[in-house]
FIVEX-390344 format. One record per residue: residue number from 1; residue in three letters; x, y, z of N, C-alpha, C, O in turn. Coordinates in steps of 0.001 Angstrom, whole numbers, plus 500000, padded with zeros to 6 digits. Layout:
<atom NUM ALA <X Y Z> <X Y Z> <X Y Z> <X Y Z>>
...
END
This chain:
<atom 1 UNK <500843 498831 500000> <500000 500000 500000> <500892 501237 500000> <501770 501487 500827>>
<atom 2 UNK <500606 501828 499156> <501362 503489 499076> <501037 504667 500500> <500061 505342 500825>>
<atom 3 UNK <502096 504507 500939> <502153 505891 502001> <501871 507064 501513> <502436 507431 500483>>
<atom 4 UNK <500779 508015 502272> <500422 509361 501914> <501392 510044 501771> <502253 509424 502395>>
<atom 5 UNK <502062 511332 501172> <502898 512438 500779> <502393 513535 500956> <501399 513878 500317>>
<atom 6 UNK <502999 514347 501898> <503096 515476 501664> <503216 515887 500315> <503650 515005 499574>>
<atom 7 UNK <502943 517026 499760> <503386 517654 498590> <504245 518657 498473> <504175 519575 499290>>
<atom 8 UNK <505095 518677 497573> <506153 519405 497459> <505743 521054 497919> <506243 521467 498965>>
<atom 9 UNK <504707 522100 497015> <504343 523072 497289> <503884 523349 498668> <504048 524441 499211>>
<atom 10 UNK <503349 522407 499182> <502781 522629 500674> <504090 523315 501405> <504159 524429 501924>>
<atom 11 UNK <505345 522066 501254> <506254 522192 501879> <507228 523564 501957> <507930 524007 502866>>
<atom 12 UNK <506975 523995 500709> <506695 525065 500298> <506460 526387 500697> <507233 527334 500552>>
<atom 13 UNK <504990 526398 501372> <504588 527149 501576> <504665 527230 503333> <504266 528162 504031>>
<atom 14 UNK <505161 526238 503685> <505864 525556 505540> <507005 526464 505520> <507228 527244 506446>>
<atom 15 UNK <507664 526378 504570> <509208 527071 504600> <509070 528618 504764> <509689 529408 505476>>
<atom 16 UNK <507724 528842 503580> <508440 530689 503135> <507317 531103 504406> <507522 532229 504859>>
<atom 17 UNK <506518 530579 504843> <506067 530670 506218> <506929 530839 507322> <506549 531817 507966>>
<atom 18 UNK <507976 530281 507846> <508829 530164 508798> <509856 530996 508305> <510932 530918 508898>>
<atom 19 UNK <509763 531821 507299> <510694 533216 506695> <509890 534216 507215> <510255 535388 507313>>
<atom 20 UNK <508482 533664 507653> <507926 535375 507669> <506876 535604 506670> <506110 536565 506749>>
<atom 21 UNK <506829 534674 505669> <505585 534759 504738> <504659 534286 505352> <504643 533678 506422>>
<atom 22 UNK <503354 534752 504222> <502234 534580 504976> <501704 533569 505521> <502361 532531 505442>>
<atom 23 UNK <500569 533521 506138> <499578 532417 507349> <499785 531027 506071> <500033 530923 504869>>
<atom 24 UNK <499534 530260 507094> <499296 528842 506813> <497966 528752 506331> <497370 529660 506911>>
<atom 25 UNK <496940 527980 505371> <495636 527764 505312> <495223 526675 505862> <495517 525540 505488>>
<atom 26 UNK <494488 526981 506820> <493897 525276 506940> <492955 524322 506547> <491783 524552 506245>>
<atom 27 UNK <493683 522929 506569> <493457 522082 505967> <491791 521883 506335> <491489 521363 507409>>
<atom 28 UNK <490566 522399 505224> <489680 522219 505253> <488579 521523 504370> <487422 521911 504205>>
<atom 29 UNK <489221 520350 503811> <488684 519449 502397> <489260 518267 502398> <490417 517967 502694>>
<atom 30 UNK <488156 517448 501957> <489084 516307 501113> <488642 516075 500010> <487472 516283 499692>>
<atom 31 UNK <489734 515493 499084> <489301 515335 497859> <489053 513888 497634> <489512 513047 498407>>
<atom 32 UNK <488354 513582 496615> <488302 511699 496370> <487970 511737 494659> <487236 512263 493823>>
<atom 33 UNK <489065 510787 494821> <489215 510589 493046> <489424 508900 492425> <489584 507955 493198>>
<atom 34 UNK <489395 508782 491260> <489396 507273 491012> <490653 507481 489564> <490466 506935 488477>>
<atom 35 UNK <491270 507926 489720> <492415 507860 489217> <494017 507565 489655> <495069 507976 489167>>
<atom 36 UNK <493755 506730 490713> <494907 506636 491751> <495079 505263 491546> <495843 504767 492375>>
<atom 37 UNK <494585 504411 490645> <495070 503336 490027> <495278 502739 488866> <494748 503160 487838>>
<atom 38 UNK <496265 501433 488892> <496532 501497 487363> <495653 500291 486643> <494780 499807 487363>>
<atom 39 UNK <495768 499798 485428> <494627 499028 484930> <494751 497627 485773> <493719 496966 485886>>
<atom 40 UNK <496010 497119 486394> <495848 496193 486898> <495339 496497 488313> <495790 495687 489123>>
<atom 41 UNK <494597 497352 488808> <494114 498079 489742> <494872 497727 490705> <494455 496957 491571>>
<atom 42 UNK <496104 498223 490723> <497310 498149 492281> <497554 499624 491947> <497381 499965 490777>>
<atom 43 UNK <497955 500578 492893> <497728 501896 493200> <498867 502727 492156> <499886 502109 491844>>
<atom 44 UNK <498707 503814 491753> <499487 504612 491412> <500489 505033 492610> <500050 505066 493760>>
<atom 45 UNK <501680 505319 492367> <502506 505480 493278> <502488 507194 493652> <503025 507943 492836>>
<atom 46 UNK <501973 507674 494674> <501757 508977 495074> <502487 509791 494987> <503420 509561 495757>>
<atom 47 UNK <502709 511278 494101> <503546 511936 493635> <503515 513329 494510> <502499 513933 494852>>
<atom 48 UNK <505247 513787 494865> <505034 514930 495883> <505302 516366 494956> <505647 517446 495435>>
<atom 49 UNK <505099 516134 493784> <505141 517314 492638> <503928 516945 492340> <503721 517546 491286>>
<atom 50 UNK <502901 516287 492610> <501246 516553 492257> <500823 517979 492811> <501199 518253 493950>>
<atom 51 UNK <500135 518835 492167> <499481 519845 491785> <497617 519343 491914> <496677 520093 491652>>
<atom 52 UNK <497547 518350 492235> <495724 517838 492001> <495786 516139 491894> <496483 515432 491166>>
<atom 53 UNK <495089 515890 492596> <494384 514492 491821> <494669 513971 490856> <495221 514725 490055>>
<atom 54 UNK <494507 512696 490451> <495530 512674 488897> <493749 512553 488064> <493608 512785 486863>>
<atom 55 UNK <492269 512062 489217> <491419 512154 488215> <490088 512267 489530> <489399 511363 490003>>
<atom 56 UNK <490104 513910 489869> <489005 513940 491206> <487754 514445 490650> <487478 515405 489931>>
<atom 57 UNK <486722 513014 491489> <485208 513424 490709> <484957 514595 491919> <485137 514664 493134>>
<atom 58 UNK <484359 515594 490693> <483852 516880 490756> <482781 516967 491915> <482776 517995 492592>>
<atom 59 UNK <482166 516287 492103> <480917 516295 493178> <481604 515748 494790> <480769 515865 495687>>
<atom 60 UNK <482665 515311 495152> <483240 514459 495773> <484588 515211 496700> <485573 514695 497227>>
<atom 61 UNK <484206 516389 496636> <485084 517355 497689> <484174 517627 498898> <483146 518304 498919>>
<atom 62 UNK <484801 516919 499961> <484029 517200 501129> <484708 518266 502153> <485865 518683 502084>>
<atom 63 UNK <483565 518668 503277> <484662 519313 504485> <484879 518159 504888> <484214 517162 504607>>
<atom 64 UNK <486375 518254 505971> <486470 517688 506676> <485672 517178 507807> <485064 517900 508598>>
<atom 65 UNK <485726 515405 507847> <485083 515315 509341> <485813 516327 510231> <485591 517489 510571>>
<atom 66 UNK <486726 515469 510460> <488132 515701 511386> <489261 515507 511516> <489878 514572 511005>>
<atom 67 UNK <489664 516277 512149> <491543 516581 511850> <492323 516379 513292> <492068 517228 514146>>
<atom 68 UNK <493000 515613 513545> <493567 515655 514823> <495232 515291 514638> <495446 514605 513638>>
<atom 69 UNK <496088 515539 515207> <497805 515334 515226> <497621 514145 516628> <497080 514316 517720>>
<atom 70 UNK <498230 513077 516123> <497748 512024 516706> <499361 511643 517494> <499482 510863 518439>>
<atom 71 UNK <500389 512333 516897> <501668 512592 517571> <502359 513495 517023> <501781 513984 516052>>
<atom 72 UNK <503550 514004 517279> <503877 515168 517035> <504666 515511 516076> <505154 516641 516093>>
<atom 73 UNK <505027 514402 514799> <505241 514374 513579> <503816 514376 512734> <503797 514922 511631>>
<atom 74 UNK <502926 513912 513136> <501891 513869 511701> <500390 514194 511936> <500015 514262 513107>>
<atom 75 UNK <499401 514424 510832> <498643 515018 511206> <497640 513703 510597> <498031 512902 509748>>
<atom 76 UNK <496478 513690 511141> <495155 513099 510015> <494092 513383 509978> <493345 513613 510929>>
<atom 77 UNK <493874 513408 508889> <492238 514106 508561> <491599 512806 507653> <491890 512185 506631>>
<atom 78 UNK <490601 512805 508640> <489041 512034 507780> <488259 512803 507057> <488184 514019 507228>>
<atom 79 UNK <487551 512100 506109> <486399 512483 505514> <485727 511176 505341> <486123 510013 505418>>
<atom 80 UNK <484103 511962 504977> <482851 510614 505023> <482460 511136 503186> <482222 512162 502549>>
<atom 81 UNK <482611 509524 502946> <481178 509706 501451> <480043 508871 501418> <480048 507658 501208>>
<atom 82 UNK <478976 509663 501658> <477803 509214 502441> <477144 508209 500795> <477394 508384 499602>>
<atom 83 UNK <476356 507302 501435> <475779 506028 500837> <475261 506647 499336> <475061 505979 498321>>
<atom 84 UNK <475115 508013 499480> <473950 508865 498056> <475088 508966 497281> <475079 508998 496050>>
<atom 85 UNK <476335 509033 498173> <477724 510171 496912> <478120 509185 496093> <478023 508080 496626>>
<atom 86 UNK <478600 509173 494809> <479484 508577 493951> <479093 507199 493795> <480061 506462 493604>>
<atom 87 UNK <477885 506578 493818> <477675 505125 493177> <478189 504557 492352> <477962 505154 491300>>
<atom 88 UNK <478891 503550 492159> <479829 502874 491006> <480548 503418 490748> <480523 503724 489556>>
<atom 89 UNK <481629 503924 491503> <482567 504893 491763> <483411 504019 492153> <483161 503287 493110>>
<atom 90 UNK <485026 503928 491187> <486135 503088 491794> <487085 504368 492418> <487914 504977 491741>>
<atom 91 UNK <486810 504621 493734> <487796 505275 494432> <488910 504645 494713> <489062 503463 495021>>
<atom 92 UNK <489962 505785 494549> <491625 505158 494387> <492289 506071 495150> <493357 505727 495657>>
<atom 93 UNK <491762 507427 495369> <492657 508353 495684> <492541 509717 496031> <492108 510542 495227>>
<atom 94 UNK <493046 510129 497644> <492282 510861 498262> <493400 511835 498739> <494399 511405 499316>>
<atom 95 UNK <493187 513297 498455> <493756 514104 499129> <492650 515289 499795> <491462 515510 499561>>
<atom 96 UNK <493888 516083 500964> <493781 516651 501927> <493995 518016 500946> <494826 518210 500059>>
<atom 97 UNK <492791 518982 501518> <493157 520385 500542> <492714 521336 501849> <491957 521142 502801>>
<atom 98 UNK <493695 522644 501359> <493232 523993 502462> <492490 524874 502034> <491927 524885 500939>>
<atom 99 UNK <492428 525921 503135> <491364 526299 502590> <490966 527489 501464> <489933 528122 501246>>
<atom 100 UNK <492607 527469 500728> <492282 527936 499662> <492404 527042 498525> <493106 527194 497526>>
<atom 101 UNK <491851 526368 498733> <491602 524926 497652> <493134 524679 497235> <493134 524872 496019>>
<atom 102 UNK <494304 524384 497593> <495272 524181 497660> <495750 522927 498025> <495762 522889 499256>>
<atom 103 UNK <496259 521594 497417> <496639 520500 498050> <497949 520879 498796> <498953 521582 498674>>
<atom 104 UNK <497258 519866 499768> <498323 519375 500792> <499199 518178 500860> <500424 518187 500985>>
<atom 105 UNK <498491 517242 500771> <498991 515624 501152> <497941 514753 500394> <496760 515071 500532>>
<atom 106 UNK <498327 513449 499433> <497497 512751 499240> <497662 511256 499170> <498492 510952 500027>>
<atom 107 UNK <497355 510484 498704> <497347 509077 498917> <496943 508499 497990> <495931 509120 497664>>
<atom 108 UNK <497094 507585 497245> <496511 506103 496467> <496133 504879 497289> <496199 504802 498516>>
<atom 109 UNK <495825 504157 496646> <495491 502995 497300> <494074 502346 495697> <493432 502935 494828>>
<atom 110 UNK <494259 500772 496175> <493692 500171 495115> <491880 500293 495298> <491212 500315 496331>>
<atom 111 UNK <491416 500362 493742> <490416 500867 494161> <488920 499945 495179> <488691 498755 495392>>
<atom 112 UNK <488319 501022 495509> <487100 500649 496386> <485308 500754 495160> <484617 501545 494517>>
<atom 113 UNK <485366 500016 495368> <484044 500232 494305> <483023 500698 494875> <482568 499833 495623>>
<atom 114 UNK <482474 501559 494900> <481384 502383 495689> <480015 501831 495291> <479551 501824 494151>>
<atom 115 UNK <479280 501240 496719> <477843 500794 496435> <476892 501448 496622> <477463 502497 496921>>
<atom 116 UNK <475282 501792 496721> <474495 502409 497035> <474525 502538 498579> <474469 503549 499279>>
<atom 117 UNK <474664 500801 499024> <474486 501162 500320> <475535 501744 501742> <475303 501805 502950>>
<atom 118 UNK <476431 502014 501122> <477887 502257 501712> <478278 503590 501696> <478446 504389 500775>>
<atom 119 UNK <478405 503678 503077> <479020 505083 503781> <480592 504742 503942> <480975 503633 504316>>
<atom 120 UNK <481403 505738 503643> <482791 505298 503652> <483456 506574 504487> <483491 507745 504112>>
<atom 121 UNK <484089 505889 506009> <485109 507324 506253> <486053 507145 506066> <486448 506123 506628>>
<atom 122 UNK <487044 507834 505277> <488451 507344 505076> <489403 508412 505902> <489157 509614 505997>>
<atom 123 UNK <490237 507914 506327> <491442 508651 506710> <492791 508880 505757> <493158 508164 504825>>
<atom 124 UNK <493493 510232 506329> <495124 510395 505288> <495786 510926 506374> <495428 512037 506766>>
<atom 125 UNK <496721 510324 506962> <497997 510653 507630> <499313 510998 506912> <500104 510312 506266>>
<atom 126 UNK <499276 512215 507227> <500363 513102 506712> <501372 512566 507449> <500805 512004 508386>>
<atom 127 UNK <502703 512403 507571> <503650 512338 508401> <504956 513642 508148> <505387 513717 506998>>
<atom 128 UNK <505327 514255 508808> <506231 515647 508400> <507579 515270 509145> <508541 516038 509105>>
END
């Protein structure tokens, strides 16, 4: 299974922050996409020069449940896609966005086929 990544720009924006540039945004989204795998459906390998999703359905940006630092290297944020969202939906791949729609951290993993009757909370642990 592919470990979540930070993204390069985030890191980015951590640095010219700790120069004195501006506020941090917080992490208030997740994204969910079905482009985070390959045809033999084993995961795309998670890229820290991603700029977006490699394929995020449009209806499928949630707020965050919740966000908690569970130790003092990393952070995780859940999100829910409730039983109505994305039916027959092969989810593969989920990132963390702020709140100026800006990625943060995202993840692959092989896909989940989305049923009518299925609520899904997924988690992404950042590690820094």
């Amino acid at each position: 299974m592919a470990e979540a990544v930070v993204v390069n720009a985030y890191r980015q924006r951590l640095a010219a922050r700790m120069a004195g540039g501006a506020q941090i945004a917080a992490i208030t989204h997740m994204a969910f996409g079905d482009g985070g795998h390959n045809a033999d459906l084993t995961p795309k390998p998670p890229s820290a020069t991603a700029t977006a999703l490699n394929h995020e359905i449009p209806s499928l940006r949630k707020p965050i449940s919740d966000i908690t630092q569970e130790d003092l290297f990393s952070v995780t944020g859940k999100g829910v896609i409730e039983s109505s969202d994305a039916v027959g939906a092969a989810i593969s791949e989920v990132a963390l966005i702020d709140a100026n729609g800006k990625l943060v951290g995202l993840k692959t993993f092989a896909p989940k086929f989305k049923e009518s009757d299925e609520r899904y909370e997924i988690s992404i642990k950042l590690r820094f």
